[in-house]
C-alpha positions as CSV (number, residue, x, y, z in Angstrom):
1,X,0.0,0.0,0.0
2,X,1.3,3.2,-0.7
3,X,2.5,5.6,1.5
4,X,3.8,9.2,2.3
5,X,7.5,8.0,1.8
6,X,6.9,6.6,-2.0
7,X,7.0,9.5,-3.8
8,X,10.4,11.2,-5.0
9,X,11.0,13.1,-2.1
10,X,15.1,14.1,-1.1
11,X,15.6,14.5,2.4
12,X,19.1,16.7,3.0
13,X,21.0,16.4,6.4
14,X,23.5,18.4,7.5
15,X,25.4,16.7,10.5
16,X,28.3,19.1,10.6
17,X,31.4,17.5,12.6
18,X,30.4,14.0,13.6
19,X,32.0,10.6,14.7
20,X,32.5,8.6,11.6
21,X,30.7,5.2,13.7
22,X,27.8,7.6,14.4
23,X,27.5,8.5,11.3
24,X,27.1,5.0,10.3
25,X,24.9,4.0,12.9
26,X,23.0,6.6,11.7
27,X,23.2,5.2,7.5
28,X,22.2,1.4,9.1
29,X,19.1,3.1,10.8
30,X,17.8,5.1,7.6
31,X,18.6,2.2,5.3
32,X,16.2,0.3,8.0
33,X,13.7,2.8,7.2
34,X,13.9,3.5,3.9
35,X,13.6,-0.2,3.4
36,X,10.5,-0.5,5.2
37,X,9.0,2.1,4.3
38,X,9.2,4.1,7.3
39,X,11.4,7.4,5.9
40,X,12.5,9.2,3.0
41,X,15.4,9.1,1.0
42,X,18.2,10.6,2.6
43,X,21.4,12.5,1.6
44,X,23.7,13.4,4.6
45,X,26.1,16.4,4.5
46,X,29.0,16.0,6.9
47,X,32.7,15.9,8.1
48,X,34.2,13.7,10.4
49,X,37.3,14.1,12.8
50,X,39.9,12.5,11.6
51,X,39.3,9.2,10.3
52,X,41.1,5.7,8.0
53,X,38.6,3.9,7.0
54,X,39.5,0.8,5.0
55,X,36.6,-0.4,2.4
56,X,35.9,-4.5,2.0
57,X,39.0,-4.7,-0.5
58,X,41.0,-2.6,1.4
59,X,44.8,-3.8,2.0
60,X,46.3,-3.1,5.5
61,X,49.7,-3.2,3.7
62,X,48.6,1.3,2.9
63,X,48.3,1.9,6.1
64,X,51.9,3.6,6.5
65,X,51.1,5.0,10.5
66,X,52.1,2.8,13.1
67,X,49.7,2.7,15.8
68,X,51.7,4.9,18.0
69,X,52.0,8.0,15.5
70,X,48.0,6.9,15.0
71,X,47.4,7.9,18.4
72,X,49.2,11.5,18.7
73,X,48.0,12.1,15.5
74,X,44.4,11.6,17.2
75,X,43.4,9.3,14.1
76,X,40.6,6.4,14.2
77,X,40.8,3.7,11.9
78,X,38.0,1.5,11.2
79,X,37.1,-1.4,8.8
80,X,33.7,-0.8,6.9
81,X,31.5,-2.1,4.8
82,X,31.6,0.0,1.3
83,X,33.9,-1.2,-1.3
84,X,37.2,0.1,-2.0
85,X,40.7,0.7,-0.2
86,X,41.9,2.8,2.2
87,X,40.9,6.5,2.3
88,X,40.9,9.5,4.6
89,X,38.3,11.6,6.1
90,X,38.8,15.0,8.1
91,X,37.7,18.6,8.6
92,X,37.4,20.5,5.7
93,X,36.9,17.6,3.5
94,X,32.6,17.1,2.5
95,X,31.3,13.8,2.9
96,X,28.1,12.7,1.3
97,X,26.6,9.7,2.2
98,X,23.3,8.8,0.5
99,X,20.5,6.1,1.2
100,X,18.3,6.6,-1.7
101,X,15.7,3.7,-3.3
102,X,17.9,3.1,-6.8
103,X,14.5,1.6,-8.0
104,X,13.2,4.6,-8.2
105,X,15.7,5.8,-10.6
106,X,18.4,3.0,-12.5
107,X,18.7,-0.6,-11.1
108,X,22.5,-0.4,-12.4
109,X,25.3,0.2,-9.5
110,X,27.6,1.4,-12.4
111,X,25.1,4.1,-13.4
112,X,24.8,5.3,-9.6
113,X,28.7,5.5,-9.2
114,X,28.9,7.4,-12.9
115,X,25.6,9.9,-11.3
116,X,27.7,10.5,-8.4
117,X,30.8,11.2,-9.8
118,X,28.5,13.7,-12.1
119,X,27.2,15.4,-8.8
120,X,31.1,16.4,-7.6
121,X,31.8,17.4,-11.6
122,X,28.7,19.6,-12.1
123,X,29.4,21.2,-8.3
124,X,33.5,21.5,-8.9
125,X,32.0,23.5,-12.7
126,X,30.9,25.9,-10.4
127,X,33.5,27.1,-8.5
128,X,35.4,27.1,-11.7
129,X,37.1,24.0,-11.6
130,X,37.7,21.4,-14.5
131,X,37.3,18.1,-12.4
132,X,36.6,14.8,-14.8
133,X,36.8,11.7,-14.6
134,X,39.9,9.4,-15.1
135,X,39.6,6.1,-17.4
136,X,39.8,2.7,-15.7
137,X,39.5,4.9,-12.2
138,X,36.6,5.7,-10.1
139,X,36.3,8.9,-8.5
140,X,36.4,12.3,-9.4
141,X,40.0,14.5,-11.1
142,X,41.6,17.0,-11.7
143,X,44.1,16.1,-14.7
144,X,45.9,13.1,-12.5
145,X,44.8,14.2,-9.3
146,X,42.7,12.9,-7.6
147,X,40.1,15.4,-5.7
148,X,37.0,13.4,-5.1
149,X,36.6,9.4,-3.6
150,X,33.9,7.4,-3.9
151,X,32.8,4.1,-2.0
152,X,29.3,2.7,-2.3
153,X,27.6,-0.6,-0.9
154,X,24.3,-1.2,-2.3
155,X,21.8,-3.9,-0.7
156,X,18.5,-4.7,-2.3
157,X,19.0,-1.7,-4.7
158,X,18.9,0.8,-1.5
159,X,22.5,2.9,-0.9
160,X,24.7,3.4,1.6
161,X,28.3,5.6,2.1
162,X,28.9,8.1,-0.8
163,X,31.7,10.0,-1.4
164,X,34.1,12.4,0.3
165,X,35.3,15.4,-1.5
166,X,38.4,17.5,-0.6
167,X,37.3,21.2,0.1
168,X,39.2,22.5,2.3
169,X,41.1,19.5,3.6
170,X,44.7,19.4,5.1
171,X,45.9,16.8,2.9
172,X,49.1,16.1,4.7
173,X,47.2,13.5,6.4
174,X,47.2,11.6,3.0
175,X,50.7,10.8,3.6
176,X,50.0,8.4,6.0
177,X,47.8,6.0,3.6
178,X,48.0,5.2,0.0
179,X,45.0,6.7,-0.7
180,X,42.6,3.9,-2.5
181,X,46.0,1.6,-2.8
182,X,47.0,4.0,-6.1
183,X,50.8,4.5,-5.3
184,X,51.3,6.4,-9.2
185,X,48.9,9.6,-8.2
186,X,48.4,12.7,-6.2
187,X,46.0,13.9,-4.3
188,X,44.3,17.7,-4.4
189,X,41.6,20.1,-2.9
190,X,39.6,22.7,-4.3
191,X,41.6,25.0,-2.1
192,X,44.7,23.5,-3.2
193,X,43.7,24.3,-6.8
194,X,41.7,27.8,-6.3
195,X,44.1,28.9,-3.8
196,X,41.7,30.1,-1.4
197,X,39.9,28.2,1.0
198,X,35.9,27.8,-0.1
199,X,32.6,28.2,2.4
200,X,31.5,25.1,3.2
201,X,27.9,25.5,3.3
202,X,28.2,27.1,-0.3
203,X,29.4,23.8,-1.3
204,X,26.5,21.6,0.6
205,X,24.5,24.1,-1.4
206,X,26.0,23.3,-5.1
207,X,25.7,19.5,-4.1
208,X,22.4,18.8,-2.7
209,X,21.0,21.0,-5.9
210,X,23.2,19.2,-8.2
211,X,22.2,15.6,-6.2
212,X,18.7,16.5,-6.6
213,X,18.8,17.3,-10.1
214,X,20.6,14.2,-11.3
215,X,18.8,12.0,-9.2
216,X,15.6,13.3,-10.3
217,X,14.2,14.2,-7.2
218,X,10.9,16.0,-7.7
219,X,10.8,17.8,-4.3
220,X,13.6,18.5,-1.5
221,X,13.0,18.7,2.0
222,X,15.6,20.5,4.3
223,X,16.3,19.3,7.8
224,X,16.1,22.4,10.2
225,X,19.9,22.5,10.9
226,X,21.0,22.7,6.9
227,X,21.9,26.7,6.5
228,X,20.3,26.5,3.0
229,X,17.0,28.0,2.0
230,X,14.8,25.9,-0.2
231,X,14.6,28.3,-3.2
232,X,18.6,27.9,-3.3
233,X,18.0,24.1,-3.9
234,X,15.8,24.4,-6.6
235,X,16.2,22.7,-9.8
């Protein structure tokens, strides 16, 4: 039977500086929902403290930190359940983890990475930056380096993770990981490249609008605590 949560509605989080295992919890509990069909479809808008998390194929081998210089570094590592390596979350960097019904768009996990490197390419266009993608890598570019990761796990065609795109992120804590086990490239920030540092809520802005758009969502609701006013987010 229907109900209010069938119809192509985006709910947009913003969770400012959380704990990447509350953040999870959080993903399990709306996946939960939006599978019953007890909640919307969600697209959370964070940054976490700084974080390793090593994806279902990651390789303990690019984890270069012992676990002393972890610790005064004030770095959690955890294994998770996306797919992927290794890769490093922190302030400054925008993390968008979406649970969203792919039935309701494309049945075709391909297609849903490809829309969400799109999401990161439209919203780097707009700060005037030439992101792309790179062939036989997924993720998001800048000529060879690498700006934007993505790790997805889909289960019955619902989502879960996202992506995590380097705004204003202190990339020195790359150094201590080969980011996504790729030894041969770099990677960069959209302050790194612009030479300024960006707004971050500017940046939620471009993405939830450019989210929206590509995932056809035919109404957004914001959460009380997202700095964004509706009419910016519309398509």
């Amino acid at each position: 039977m229907a109900n209010q949560y069938t119809s192509k509605i985006l709910e947009v989080e913003n969770l400012g500086v959380i704990d990447y295992l509350t953040a999870w919890g959080l993903q399990k509990d709306y996946f939960k929902g939006l599978y019953n069909g007890e909640s919307r479809e969600k697209l959370l808008l964070l940054e976490h403290p700084h974080t390793y998390t090593f994806g279902k194929s990651g390789d303990k081998n690019n984890l270069l930190l012992s676990e002393k210089e972890l610790n005064e570094k004030g770095i959690k590592v955890y294994d998770v359940d996306r797919g992927g390596d290794v890769t490093y979350h922190g302030p400054g960097q925008l993390v968008a983890y979406s649970i969203i019904n792919l039935r309701k768009w494309k049945t075709d996990v391909n297609e849903y990475l490809r829309a969400l490197e799109e999401v990161v390419i439209g919203t780097c266009s707009e700060f005037g930056l030439n992101a792309e993608r790179l062939r036989g890598y997924t993720g998001v570019w800048i000529e060879n380096r690498k700006i934007c990761a993505i790790g997805a796990k889909v289960t019955n065609w619902i989502t879960m993770h996202g992506f995590a795109l380097n705004v204003n992120t202190d990339l020195s804590f790359f150094k201590g990981i080969i980011p996504c086990g790729i030894k041969s490239k770099e990677v960069t920030s959209m302050k790194k490249e612009l030479g300024f540092a960006l707004d971050m809520e500017q940046v939620k802005k471009k993405v939830a609008k450019n989210f929206a758009s590509i995932f056809e969502f035919k109404e957004t609701v914001i959460n009380e605590e997202l700095k964004i006013k509706n009419e910016e987010l519309s398509v």
